[in-house]
PDB file of N, CA, C and O in Angstrom:
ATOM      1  N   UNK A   1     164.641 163.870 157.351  1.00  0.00           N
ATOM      2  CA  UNK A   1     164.293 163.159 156.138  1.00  0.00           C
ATOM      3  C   UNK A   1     164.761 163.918 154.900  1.00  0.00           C
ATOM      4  O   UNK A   1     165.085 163.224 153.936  1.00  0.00           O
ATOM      5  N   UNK A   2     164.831 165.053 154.805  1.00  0.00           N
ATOM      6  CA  UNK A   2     165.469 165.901 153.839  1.00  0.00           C
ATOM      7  C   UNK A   2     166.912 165.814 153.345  1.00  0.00           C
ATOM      8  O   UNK A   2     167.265 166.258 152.252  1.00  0.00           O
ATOM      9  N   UNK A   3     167.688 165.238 154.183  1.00  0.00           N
ATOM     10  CA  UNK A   3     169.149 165.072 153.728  1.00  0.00           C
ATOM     11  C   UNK A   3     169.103 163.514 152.716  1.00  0.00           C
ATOM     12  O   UNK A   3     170.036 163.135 152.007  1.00  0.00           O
ATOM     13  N   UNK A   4     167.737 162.776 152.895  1.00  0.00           N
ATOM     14  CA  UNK A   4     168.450 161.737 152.217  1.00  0.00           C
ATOM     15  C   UNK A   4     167.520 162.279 150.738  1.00  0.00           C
ATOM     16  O   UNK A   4     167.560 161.484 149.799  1.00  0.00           O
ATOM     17  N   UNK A   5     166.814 163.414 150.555  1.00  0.00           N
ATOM     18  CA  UNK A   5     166.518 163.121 148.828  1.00  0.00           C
ATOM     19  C   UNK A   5     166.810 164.541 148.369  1.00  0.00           C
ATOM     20  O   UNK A   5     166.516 165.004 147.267  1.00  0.00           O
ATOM     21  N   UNK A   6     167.496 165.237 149.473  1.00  0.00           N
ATOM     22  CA  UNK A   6     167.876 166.834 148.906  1.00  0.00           C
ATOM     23  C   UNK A   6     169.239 166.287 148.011  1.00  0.00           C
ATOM     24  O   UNK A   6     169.345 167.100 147.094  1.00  0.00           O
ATOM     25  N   UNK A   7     170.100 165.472 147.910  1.00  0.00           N
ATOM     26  CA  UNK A   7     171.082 164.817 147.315  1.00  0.00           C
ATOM     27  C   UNK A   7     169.858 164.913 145.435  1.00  0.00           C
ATOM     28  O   UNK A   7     170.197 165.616 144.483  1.00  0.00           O
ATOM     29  N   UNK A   8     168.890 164.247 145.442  1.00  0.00           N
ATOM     30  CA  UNK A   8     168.219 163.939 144.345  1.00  0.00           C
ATOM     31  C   UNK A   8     167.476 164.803 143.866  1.00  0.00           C
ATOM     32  O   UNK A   8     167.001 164.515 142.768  1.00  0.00           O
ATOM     33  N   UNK A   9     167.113 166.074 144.432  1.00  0.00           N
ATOM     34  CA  UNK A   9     166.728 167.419 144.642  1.00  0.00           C
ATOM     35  C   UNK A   9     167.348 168.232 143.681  1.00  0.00           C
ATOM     36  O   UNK A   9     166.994 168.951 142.747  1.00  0.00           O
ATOM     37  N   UNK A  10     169.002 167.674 144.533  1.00  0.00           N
ATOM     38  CA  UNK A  10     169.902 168.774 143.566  1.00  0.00           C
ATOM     39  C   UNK A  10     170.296 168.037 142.522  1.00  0.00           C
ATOM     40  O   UNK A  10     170.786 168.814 141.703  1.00  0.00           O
ATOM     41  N   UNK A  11     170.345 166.644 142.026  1.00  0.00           N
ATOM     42  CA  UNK A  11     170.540 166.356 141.109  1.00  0.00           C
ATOM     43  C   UNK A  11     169.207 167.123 139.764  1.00  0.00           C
ATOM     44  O   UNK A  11     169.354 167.537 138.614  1.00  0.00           O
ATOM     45  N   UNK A  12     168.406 167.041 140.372  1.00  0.00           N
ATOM     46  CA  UNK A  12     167.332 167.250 139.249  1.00  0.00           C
ATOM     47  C   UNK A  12     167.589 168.786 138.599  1.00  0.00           C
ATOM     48  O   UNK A  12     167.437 168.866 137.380  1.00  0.00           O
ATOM     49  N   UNK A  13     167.971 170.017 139.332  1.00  0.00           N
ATOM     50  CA  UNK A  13     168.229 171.061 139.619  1.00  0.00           C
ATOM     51  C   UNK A  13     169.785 170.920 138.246  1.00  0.00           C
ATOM     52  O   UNK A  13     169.692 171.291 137.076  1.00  0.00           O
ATOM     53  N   UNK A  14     170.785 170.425 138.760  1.00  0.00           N
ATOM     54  CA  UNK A  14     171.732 170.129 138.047  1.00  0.00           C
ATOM     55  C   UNK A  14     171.577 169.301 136.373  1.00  0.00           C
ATOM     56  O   UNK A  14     172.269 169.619 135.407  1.00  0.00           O
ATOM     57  N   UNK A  15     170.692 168.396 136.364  1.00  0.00           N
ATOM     58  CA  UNK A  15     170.266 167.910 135.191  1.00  0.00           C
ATOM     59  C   UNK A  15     169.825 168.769 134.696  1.00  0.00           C
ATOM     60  O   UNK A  15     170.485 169.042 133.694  1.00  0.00           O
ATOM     61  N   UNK A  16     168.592 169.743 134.907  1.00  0.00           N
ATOM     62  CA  UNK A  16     168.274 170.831 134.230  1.00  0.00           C
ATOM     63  C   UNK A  16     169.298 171.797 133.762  1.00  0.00           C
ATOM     64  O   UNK A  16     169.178 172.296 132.643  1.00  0.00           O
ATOM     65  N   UNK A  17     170.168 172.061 134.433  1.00  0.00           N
ATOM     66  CA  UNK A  17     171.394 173.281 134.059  1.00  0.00           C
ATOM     67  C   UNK A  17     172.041 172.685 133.205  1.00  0.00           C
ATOM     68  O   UNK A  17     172.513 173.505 132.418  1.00  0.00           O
ATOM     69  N   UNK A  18     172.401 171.302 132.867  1.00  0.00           N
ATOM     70  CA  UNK A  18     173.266 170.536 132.397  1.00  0.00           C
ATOM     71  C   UNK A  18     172.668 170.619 130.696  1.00  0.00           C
ATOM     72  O   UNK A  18     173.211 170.975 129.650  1.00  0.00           O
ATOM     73  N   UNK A  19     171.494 170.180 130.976  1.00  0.00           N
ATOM     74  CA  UNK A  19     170.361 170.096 129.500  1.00  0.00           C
ATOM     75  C   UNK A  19     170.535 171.541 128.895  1.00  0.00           C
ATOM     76  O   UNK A  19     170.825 171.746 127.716  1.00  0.00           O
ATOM     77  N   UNK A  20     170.302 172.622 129.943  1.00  0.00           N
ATOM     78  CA  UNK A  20     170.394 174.347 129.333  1.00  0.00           C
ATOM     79  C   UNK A  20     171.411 174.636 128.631  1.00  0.00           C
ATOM     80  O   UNK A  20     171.349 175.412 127.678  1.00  0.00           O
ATOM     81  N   UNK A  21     172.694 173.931 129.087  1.00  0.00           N
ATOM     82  CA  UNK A  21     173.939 174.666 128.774  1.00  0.00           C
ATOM     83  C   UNK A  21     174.091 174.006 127.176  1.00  0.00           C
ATOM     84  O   UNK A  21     174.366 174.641 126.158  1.00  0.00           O
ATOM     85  N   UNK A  22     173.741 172.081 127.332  1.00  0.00           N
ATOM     86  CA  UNK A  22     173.871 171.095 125.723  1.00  0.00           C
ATOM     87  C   UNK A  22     173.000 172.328 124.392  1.00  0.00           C
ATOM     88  O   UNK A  22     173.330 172.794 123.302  1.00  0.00           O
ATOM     89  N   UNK A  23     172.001 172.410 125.144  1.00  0.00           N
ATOM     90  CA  UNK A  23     171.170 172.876 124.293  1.00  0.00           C
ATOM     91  C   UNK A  23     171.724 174.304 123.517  1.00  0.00           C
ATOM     92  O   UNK A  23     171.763 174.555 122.312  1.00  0.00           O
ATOM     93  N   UNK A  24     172.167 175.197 124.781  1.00  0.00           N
ATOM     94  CA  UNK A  24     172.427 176.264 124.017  1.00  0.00           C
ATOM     95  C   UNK A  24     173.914 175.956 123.697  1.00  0.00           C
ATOM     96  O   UNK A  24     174.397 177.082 123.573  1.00  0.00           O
ATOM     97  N   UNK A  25     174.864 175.095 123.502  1.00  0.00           N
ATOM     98  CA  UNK A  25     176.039 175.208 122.552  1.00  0.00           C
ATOM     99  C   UNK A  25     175.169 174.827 121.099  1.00  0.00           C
ATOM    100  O   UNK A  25     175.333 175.398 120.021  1.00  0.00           O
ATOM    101  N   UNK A  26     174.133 173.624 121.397  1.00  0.00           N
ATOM    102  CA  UNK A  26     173.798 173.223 120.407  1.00  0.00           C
ATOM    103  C   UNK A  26     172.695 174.246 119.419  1.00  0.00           C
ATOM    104  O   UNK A  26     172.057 173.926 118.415  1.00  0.00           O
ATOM    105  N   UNK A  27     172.751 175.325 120.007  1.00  0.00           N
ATOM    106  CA  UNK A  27     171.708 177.088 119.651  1.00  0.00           C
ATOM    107  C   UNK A  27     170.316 176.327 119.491  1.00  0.00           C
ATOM    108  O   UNK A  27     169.528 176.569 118.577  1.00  0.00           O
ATOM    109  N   UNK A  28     170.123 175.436 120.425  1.00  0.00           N
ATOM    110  CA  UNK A  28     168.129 174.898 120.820  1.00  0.00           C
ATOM    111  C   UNK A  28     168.219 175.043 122.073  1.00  0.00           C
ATOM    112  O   UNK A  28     167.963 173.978 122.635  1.00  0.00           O
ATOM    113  N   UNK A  29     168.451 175.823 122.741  1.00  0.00           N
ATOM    114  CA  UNK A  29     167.927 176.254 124.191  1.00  0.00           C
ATOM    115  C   UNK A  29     166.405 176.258 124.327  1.00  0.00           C
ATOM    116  O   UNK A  29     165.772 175.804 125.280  1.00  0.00           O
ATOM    117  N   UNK A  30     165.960 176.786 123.331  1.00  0.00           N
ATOM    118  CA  UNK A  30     164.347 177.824 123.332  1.00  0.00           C
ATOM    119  C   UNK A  30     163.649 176.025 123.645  1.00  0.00           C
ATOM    120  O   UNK A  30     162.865 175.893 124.584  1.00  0.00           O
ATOM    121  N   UNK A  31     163.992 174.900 122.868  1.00  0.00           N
ATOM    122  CA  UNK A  31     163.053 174.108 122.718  1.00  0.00           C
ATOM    123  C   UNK A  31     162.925 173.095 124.463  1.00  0.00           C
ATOM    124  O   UNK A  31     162.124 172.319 124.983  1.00  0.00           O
ATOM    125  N   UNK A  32     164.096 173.658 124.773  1.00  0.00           N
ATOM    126  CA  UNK A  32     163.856 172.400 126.516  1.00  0.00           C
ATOM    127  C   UNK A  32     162.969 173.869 127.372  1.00  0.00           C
ATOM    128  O   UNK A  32     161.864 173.593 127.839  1.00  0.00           O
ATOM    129  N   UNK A  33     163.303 174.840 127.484  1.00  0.00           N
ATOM    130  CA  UNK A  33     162.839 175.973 128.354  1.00  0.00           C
ATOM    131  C   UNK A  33     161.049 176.523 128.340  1.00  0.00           C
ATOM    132  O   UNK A  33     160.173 176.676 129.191  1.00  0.00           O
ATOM    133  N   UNK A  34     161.206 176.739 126.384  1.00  0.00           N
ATOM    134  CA  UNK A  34     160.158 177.186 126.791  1.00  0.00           C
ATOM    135  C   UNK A  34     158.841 175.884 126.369  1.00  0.00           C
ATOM    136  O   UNK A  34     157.706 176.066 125.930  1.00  0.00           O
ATOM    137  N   UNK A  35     159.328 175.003 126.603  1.00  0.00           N
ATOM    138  CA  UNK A  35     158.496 173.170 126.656  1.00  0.00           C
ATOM    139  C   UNK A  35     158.897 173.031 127.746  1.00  0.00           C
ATOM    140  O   UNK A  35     160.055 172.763 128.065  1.00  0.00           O
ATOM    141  N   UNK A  36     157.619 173.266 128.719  1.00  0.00           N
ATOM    142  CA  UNK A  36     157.338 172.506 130.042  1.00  0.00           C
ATOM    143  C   UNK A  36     157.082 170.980 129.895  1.00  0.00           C
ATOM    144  O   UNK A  36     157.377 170.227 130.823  1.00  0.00           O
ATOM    145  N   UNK A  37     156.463 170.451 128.581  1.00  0.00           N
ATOM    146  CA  UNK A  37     156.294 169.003 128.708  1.00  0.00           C
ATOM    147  C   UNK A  37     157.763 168.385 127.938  1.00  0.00           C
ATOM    148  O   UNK A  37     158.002 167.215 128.235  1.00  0.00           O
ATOM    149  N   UNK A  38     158.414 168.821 127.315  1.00  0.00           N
ATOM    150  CA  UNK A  38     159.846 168.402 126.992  1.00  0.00           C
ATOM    151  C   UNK A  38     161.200 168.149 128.434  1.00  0.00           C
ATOM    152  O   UNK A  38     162.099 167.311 128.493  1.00  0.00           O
ATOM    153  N   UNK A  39     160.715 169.567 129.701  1.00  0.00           N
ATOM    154  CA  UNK A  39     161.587 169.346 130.084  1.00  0.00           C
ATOM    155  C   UNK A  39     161.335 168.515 131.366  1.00  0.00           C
ATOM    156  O   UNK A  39     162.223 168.388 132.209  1.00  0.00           O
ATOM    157  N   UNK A  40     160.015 167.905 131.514  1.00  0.00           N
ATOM    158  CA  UNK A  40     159.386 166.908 132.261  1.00  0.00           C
ATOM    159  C   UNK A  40     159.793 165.976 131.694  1.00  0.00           C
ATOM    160  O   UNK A  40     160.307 165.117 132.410  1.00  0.00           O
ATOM    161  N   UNK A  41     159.757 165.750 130.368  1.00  0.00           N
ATOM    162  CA  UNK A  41     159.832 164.591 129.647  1.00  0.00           C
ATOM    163  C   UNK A  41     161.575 164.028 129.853  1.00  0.00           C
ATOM    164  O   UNK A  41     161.907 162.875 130.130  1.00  0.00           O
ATOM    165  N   UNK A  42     162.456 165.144 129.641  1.00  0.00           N
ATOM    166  CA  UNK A  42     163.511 164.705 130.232  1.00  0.00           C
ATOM    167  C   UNK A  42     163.875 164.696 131.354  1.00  0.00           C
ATOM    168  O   UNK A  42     164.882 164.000 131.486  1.00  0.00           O
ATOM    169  N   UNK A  43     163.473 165.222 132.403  1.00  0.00           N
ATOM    170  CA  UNK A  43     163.680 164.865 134.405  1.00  0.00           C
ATOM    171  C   UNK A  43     163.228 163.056 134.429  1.00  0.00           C
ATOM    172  O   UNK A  43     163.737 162.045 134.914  1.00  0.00           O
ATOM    173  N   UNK A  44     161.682 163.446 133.405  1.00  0.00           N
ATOM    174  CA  UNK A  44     161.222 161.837 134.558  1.00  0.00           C
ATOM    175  C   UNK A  44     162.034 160.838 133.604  1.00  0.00           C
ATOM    176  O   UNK A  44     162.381 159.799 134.166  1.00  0.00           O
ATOM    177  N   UNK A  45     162.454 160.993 132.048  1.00  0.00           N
ATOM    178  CA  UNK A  45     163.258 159.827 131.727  1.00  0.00           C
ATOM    179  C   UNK A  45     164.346 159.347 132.518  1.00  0.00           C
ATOM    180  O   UNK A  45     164.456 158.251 133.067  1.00  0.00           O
ATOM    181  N   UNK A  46     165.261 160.468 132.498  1.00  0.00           N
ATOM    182  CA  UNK A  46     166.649 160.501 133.316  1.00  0.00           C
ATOM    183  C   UNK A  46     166.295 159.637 134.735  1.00  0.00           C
ATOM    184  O   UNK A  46     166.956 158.649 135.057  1.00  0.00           O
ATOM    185  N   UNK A  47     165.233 160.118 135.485  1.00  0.00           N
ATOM    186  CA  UNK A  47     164.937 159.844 137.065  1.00  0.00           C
ATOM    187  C   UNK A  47     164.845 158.468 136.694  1.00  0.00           C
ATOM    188  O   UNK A  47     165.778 157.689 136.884  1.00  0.00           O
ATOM    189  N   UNK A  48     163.467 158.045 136.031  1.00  0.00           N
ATOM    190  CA  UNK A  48     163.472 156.495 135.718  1.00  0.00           C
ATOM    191  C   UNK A  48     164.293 155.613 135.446  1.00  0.00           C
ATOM    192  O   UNK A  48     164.287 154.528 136.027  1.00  0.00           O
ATOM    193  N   UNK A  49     165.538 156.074 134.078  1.00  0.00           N
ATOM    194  CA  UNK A  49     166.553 155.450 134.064  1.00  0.00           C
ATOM    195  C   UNK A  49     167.325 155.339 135.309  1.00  0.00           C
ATOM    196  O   UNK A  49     167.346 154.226 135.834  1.00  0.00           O
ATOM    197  N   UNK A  50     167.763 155.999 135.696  1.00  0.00           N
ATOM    198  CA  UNK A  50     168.637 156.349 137.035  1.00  0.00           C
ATOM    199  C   UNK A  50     168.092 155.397 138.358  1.00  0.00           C
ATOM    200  O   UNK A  50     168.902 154.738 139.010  1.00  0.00           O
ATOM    201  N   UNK A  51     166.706 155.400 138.661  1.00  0.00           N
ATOM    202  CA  UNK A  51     165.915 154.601 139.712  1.00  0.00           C
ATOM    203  C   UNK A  51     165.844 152.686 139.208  1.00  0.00           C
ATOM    204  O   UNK A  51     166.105 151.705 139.905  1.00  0.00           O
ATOM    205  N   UNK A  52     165.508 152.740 138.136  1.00  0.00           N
ATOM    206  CA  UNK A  52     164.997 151.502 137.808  1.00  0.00           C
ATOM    207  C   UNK A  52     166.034 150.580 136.594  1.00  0.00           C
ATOM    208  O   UNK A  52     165.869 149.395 136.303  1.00  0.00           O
ATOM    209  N   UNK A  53     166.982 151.403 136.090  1.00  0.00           N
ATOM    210  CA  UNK A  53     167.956 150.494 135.392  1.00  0.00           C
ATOM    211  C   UNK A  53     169.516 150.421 135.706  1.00  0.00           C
ATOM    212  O   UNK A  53     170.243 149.430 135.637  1.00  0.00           O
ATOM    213  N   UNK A  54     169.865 151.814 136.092  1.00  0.00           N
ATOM    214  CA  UNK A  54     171.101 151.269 136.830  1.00  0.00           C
ATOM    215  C   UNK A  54     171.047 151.184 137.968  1.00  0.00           C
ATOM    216  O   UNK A  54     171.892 151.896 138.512  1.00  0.00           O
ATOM    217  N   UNK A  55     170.216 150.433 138.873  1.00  0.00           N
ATOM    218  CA  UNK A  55     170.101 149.624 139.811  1.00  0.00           C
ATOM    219  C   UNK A  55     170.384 148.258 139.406  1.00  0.00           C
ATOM    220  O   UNK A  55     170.758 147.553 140.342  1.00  0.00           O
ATOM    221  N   UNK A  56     170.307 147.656 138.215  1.00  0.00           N
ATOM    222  CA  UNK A  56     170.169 146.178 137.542  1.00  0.00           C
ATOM    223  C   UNK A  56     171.917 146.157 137.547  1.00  0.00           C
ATOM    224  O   UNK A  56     172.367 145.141 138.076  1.00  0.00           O
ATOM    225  N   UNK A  57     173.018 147.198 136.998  1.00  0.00           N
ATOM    226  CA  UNK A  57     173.936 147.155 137.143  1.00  0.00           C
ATOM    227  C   UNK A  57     175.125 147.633 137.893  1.00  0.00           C
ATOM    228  O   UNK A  57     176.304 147.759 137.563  1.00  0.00           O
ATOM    229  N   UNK A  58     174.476 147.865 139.003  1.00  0.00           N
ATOM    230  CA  UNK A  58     175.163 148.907 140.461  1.00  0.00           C
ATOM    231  C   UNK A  58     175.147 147.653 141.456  1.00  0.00           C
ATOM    232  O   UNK A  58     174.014 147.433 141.882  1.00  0.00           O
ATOM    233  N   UNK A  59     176.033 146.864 141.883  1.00  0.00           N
ATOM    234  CA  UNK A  59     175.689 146.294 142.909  1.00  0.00           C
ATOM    235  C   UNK A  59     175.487 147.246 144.156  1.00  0.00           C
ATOM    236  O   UNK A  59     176.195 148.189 144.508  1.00  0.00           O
ATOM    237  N   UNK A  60     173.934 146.576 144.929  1.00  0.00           N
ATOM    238  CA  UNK A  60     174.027 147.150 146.574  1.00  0.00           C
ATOM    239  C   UNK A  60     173.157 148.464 146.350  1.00  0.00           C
ATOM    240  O   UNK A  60     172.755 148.981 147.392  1.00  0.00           O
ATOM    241  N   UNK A  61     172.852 148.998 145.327  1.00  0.00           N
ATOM    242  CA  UNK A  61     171.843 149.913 145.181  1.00  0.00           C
ATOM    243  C   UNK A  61     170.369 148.858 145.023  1.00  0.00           C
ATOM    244  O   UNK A  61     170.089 147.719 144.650  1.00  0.00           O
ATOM    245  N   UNK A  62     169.489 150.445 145.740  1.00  0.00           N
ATOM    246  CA  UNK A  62     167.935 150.279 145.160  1.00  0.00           C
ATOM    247  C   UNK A  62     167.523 151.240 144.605  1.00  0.00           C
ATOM    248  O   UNK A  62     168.222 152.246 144.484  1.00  0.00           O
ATOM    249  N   UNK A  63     166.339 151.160 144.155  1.00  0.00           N
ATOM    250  CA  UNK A  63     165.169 151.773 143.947  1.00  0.00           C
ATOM    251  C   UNK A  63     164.177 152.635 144.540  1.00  0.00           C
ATOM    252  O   UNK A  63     163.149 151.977 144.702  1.00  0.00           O
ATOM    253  N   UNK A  64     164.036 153.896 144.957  1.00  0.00           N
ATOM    254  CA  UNK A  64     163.197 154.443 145.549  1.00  0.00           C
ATOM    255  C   UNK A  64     162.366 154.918 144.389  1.00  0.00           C
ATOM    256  O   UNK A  64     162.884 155.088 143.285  1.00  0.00           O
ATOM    257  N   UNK A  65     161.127 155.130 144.606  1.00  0.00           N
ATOM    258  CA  UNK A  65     159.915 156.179 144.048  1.00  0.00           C
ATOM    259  C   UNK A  65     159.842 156.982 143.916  1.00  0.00           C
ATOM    260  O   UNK A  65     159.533 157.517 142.852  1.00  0.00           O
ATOM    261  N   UNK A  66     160.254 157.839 145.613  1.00  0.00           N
ATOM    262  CA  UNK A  66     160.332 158.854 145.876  1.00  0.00           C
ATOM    263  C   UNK A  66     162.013 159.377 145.693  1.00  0.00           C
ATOM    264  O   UNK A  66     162.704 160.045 146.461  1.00  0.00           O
ATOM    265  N   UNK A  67     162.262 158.915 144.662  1.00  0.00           N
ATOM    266  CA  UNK A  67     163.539 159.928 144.217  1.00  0.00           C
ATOM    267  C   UNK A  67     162.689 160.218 143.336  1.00  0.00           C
ATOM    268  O   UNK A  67     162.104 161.217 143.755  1.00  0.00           O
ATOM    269  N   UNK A  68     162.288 159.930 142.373  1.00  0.00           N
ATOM    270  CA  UNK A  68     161.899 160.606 141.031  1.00  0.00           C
ATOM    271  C   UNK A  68     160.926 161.876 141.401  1.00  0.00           C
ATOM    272  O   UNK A  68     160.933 163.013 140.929  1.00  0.00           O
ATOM    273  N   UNK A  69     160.231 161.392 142.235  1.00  0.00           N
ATOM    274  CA  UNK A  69     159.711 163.045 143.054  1.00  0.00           C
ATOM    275  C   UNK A  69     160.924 163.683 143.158  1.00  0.00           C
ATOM    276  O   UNK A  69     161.031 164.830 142.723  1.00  0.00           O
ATOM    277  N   UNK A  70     161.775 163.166 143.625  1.00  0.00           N
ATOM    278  CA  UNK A  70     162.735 164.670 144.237  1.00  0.00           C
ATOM    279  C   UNK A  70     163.415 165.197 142.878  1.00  0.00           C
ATOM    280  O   UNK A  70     163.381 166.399 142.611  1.00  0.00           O
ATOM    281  N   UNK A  71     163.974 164.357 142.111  1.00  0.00           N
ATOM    282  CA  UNK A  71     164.684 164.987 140.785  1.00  0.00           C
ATOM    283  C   UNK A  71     163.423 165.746 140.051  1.00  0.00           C
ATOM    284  O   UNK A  71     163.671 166.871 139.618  1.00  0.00           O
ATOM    285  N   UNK A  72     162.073 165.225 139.867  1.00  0.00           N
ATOM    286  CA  UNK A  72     161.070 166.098 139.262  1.00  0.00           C
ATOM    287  C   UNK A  72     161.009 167.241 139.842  1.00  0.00           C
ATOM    288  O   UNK A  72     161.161 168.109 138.982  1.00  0.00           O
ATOM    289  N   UNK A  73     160.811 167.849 141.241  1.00  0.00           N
ATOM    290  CA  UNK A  73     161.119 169.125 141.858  1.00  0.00           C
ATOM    291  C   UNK A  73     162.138 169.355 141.569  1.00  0.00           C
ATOM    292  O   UNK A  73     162.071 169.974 140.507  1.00  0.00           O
ATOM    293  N   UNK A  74     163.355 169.211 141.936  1.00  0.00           N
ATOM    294  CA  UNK A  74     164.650 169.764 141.410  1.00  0.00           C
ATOM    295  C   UNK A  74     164.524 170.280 140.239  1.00  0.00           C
ATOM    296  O   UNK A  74     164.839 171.467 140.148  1.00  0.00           O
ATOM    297  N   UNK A  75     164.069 169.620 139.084  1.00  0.00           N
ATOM    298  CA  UNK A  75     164.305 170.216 138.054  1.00  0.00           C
ATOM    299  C   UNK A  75     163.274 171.280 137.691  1.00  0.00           C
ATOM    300  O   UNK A  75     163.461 171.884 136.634  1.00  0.00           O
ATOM    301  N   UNK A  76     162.400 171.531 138.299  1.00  0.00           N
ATOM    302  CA  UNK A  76     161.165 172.073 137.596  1.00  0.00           C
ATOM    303  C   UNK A  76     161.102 173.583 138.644  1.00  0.00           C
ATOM    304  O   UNK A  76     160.446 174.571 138.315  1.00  0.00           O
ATOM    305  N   UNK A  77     162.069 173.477 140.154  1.00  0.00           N
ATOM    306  CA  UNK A  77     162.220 174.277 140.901  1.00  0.00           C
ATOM    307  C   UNK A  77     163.574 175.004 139.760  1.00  0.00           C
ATOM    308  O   UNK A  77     164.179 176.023 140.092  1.00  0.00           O
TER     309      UNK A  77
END
């Protein structure tokens, strides 16, 4: 069961590195890192968008729940 949400695991993991790097060209690193509720706030937006709206324009995709669990660990691991 791990191979199908370690894919969403590492996305969350990767979104976080991705946010670290914007931030510090943009010299606001301090505000995603040291805000635990900022950088929740951006995993579960991203996850939600990602689960529940481009599904509306992806043909042949769904929706799981339990991705947004896995990108929320990813990112917070």
């Amino acid at each position: 069961m791990i191979h199908w949400y370690f894919n969403d695991f590492l996305a969350g993991m990767l979104l976080m590195a991705v946010a670290g790097a914007l931030f510090d060209i943009a010299r606001q690193r301090q505000y995603l890192f040291l805000s635990w509720p900022l950088a929740i706030t951006v995993l579960l937006s991203a996850s939600v968008f990602w689960e529940y709206v481009a599904p509306l324009y992806v043909e042949g995709s769904v929706s799981d729940p339990w991705d947004i669990v896995a990108y929320t660990l990813g990112g917070v691991f």
